[in-house]
N, CA, C and O atoms as a CHARMM CRD file, in Angstrom:
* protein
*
  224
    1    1 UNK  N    103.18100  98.27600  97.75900 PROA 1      0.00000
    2    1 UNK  CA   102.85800  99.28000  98.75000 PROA 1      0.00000
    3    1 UNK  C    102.88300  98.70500 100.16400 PROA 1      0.00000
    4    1 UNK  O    103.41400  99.27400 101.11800 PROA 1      0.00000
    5    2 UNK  N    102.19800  97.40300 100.21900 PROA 2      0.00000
    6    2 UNK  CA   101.81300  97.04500 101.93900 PROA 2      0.00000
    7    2 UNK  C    103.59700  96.50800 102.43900 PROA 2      0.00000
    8    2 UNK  O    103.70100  96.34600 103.65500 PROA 2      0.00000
    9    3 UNK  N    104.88100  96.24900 101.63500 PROA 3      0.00000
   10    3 UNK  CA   106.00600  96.52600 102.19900 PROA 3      0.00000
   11    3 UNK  C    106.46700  97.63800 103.09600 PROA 3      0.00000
   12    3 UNK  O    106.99400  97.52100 104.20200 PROA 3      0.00000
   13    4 UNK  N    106.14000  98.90700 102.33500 PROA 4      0.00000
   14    4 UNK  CA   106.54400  99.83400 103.17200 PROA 4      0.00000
   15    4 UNK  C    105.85800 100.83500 104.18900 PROA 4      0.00000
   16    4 UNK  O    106.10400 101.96100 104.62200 PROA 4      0.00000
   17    5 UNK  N    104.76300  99.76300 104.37900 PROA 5      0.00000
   18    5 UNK  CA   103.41600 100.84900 105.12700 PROA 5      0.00000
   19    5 UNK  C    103.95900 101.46400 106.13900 PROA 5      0.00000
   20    5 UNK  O    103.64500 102.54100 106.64700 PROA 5      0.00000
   21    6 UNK  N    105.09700 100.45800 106.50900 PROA 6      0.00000
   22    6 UNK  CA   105.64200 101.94100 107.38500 PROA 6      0.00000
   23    6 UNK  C    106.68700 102.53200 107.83100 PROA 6      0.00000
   24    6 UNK  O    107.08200 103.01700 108.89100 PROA 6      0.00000
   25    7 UNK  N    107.07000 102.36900 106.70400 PROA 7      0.00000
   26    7 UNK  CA   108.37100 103.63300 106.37000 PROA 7      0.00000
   27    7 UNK  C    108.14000 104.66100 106.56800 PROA 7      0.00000
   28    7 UNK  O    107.12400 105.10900 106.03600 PROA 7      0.00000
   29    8 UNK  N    108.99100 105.57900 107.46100 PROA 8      0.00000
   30    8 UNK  CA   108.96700 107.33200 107.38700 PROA 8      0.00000
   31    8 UNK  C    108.62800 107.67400 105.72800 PROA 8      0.00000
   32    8 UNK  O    109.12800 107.33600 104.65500 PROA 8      0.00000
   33    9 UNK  N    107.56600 108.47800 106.13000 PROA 9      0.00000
   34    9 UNK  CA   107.28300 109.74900 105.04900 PROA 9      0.00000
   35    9 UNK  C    106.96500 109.04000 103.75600 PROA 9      0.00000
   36    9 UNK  O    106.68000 109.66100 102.73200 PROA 9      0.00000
   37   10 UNK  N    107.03400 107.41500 103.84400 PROA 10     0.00000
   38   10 UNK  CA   105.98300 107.11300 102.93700 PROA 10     0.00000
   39   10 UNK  C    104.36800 106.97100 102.78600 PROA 10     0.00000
   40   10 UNK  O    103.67500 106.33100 103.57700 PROA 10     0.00000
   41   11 UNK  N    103.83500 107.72800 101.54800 PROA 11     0.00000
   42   11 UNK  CA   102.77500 107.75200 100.97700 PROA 11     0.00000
   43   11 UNK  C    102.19800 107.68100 100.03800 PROA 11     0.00000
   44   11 UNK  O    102.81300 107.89600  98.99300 PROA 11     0.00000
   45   12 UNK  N    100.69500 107.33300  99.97700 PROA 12     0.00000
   46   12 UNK  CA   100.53500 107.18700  98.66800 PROA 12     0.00000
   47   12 UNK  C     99.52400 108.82600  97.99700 PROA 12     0.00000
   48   12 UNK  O     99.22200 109.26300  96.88700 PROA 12     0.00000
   49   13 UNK  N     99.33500 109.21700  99.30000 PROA 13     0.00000
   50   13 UNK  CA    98.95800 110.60900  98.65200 PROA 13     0.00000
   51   13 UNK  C     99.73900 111.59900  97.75200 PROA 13     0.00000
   52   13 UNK  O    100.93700 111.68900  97.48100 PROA 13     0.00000
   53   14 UNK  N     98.89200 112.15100  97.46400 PROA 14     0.00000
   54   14 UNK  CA    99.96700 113.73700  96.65200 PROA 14     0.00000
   55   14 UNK  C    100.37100 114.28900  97.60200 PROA 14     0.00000
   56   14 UNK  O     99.86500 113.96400  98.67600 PROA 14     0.00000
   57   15 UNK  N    101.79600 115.69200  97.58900 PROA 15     0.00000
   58   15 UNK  CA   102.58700 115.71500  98.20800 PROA 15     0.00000
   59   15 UNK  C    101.99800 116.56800  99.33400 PROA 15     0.00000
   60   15 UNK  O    102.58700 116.43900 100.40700 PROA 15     0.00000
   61   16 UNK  N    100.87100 117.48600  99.31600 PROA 16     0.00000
   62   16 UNK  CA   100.50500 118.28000 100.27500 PROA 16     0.00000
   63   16 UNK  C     99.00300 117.95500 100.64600 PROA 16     0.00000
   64   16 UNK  O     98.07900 118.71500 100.93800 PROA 16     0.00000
   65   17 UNK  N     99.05800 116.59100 100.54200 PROA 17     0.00000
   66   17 UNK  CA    97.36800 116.13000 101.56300 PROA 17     0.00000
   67   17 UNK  C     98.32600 114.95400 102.33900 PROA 17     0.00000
   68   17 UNK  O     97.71900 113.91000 102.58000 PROA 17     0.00000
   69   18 UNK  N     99.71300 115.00200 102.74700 PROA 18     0.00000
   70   18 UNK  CA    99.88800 113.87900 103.59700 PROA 18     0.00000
   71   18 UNK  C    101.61000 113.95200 103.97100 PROA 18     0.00000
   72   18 UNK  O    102.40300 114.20600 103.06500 PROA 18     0.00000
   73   19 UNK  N    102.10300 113.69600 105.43700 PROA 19     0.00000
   74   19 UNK  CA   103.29600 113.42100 105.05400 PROA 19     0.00000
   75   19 UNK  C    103.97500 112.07600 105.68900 PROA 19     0.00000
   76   19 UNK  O    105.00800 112.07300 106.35800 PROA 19     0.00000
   77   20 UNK  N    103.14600 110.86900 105.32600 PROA 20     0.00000
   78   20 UNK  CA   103.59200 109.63900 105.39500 PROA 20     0.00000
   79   20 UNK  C    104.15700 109.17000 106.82900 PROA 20     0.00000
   80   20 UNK  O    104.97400 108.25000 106.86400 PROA 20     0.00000
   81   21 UNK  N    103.72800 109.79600 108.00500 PROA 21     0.00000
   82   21 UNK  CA   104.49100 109.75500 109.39000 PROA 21     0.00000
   83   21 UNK  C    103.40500 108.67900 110.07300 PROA 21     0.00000
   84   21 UNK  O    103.87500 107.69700 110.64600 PROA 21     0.00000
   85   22 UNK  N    102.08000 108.84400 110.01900 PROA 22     0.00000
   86   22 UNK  CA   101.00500 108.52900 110.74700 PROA 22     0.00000
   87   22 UNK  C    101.07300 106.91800 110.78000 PROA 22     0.00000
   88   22 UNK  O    100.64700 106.25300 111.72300 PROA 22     0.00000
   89   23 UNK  N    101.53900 106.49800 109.87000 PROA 23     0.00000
   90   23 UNK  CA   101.91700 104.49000 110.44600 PROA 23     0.00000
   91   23 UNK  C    102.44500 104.43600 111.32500 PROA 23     0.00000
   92   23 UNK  O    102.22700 104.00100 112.45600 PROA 23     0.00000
   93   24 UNK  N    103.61300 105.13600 110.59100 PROA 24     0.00000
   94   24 UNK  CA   105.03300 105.07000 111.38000 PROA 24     0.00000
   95   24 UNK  C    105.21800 105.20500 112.87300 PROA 24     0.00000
   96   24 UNK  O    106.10200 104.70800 113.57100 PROA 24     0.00000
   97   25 UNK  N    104.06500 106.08600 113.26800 PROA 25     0.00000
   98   25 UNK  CA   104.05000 106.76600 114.79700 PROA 25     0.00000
   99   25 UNK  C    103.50800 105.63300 115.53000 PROA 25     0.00000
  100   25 UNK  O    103.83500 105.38300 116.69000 PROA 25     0.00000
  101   26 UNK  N    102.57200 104.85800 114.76500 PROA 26     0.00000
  102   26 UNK  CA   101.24300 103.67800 115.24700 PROA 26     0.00000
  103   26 UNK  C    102.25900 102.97100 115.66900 PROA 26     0.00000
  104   26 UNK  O    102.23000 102.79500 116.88700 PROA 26     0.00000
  105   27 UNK  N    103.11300 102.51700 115.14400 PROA 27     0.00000
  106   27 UNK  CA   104.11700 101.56800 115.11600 PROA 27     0.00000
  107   27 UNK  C    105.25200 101.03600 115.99000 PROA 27     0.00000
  108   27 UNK  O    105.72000  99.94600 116.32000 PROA 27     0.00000
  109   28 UNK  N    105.47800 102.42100 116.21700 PROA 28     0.00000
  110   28 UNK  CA   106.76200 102.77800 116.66600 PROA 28     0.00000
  111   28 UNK  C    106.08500 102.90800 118.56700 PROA 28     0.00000
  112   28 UNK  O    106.69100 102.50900 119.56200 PROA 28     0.00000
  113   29 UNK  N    104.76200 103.55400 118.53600 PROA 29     0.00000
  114   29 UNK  CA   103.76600 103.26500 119.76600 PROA 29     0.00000
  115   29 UNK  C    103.43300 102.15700 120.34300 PROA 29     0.00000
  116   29 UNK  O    103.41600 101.97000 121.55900 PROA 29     0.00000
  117   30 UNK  N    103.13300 101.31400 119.43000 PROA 30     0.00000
  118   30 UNK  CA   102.50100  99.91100 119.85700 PROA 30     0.00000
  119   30 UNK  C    103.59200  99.08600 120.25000 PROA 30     0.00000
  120   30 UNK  O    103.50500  98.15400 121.05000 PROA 30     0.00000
  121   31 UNK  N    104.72000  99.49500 119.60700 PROA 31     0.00000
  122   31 UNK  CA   106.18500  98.47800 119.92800 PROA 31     0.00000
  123   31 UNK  C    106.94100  98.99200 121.50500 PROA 31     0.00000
  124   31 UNK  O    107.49100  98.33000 122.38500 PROA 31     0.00000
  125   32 UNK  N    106.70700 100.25400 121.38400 PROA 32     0.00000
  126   32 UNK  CA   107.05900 101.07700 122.92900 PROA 32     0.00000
  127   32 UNK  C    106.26800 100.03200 123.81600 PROA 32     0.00000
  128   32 UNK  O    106.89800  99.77100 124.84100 PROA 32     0.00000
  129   33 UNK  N    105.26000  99.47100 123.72500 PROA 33     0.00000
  130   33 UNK  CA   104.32300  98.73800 125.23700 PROA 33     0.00000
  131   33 UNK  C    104.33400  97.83700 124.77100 PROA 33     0.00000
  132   33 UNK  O    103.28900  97.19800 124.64600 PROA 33     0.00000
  133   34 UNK  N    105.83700  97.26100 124.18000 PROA 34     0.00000
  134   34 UNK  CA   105.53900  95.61900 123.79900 PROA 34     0.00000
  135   34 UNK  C    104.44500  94.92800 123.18400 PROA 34     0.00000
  136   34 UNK  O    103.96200  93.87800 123.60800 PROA 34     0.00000
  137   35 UNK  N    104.12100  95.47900 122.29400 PROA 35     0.00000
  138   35 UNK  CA   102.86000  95.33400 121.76300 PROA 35     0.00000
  139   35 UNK  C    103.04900  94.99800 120.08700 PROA 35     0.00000
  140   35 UNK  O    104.14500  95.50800 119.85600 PROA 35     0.00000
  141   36 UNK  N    102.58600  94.44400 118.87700 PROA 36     0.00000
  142   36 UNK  CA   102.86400  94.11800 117.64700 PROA 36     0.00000
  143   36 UNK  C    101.37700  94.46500 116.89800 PROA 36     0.00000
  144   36 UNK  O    100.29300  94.64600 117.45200 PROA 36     0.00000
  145   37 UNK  N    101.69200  94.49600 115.48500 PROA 37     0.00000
  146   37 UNK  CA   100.95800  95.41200 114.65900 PROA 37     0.00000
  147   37 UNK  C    101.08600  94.62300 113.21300 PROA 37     0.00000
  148   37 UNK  O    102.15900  94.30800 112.69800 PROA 37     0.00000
  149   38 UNK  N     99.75300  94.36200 112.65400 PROA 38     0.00000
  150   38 UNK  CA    99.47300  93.50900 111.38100 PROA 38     0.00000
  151   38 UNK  C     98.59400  94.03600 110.54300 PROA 38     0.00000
  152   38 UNK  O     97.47700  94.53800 110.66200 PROA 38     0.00000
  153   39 UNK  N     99.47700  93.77600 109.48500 PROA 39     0.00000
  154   39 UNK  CA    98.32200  94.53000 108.52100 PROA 39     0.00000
  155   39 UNK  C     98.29100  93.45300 107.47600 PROA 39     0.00000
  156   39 UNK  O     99.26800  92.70700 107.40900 PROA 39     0.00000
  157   40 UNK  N     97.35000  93.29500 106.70700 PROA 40     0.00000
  158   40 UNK  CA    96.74100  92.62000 105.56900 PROA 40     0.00000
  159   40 UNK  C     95.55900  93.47600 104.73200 PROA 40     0.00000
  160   40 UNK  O     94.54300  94.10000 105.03700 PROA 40     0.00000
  161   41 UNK  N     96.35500  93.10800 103.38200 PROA 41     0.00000
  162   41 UNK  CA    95.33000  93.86600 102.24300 PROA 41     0.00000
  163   41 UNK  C     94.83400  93.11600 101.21300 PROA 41     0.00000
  164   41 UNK  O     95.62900  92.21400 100.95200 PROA 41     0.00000
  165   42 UNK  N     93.74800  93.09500 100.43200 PROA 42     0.00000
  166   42 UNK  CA    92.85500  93.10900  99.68100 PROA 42     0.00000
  167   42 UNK  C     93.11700  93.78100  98.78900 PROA 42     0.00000
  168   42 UNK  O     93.99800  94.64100  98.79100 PROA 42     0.00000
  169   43 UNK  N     92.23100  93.43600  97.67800 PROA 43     0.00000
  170   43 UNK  CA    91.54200  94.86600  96.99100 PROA 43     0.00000
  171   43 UNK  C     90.71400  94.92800  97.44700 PROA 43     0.00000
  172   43 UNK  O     89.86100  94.05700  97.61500 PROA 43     0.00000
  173   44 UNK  N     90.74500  96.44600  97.91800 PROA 44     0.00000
  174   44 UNK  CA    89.20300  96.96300  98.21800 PROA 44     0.00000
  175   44 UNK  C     88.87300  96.76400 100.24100 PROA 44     0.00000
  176   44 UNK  O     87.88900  97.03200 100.93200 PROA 44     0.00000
  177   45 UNK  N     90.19600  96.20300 100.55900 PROA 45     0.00000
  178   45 UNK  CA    89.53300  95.94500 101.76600 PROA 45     0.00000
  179   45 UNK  C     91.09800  96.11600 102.52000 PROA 45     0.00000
  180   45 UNK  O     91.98400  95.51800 101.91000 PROA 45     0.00000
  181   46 UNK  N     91.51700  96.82000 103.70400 PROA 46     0.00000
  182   46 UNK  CA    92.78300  96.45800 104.80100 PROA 46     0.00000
  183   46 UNK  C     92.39300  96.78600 105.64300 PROA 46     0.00000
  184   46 UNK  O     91.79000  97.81700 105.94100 PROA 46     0.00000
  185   47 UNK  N     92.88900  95.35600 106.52500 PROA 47     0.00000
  186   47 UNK  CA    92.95000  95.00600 107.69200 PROA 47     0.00000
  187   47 UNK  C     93.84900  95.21400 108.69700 PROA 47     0.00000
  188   47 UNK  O     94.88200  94.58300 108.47200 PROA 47     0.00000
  189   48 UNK  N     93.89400  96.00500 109.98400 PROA 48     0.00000
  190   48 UNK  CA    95.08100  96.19600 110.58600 PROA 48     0.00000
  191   48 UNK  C     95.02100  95.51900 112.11500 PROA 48     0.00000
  192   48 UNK  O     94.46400  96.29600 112.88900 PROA 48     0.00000
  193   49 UNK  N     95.27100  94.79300 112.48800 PROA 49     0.00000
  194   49 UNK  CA    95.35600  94.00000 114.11900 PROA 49     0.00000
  195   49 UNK  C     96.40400  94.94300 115.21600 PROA 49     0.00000
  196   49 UNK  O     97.39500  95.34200 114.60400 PROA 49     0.00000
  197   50 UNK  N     96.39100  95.23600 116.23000 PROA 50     0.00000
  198   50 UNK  CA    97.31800  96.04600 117.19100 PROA 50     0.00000
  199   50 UNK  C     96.92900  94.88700 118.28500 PROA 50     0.00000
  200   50 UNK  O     95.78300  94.66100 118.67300 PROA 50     0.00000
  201   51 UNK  N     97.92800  94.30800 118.63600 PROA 51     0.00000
  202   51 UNK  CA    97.73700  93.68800 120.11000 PROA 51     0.00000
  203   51 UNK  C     99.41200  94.22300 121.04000 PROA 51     0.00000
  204   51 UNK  O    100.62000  94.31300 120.82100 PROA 51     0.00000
  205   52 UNK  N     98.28500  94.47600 122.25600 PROA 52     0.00000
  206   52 UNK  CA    99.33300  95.00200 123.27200 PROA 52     0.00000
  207   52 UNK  C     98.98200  94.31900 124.67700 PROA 52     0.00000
  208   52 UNK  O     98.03000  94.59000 125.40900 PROA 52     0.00000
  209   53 UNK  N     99.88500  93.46300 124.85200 PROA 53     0.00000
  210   53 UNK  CA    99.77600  92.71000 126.32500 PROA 53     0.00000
  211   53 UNK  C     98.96500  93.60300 127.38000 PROA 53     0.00000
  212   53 UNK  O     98.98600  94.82300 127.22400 PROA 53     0.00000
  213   54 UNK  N     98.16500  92.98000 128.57700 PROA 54     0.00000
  214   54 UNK  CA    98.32600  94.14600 129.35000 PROA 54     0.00000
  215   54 UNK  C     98.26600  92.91700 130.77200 PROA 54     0.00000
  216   54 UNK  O     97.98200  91.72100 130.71100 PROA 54     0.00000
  217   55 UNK  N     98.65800  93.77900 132.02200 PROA 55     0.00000
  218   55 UNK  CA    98.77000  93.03500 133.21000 PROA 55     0.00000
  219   55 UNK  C     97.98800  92.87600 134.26300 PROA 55     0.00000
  220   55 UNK  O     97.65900  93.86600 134.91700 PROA 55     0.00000
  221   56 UNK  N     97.50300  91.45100 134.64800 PROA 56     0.00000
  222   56 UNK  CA    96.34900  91.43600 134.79000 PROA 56     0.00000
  223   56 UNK  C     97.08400  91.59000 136.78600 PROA 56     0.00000
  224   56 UNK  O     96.29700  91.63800 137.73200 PROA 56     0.00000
């Protein structure tokens, strides 16, 4: 699963409580402001890091 966390329209919900976009958008956001995105999983526990430069 944590391969494709963020692939379009992948999910792990059933088909009408989700439509797999909401990583994808995080992603695709954080990379727009030069910015990078980490995730790490567990059982039972994920971790996601967002760092985005900013100018001082």
């Amino acid at each position: 699963m944590l391969p494709r966390i963020f692939d379009r329209f992948f999910t792990t919900k059933p088909a009408d409580e989700g439509s797999g976009l909401g990583q994808e958008i995080v992603k695709k956001s954080v990379e727009k402001h030069s910015g990078k995105i980490e995730v790490t999983s567990v059982i039972g526990q994920r971790t996601c890091i967002v760092s985005i430069p900013i100018a001082v």
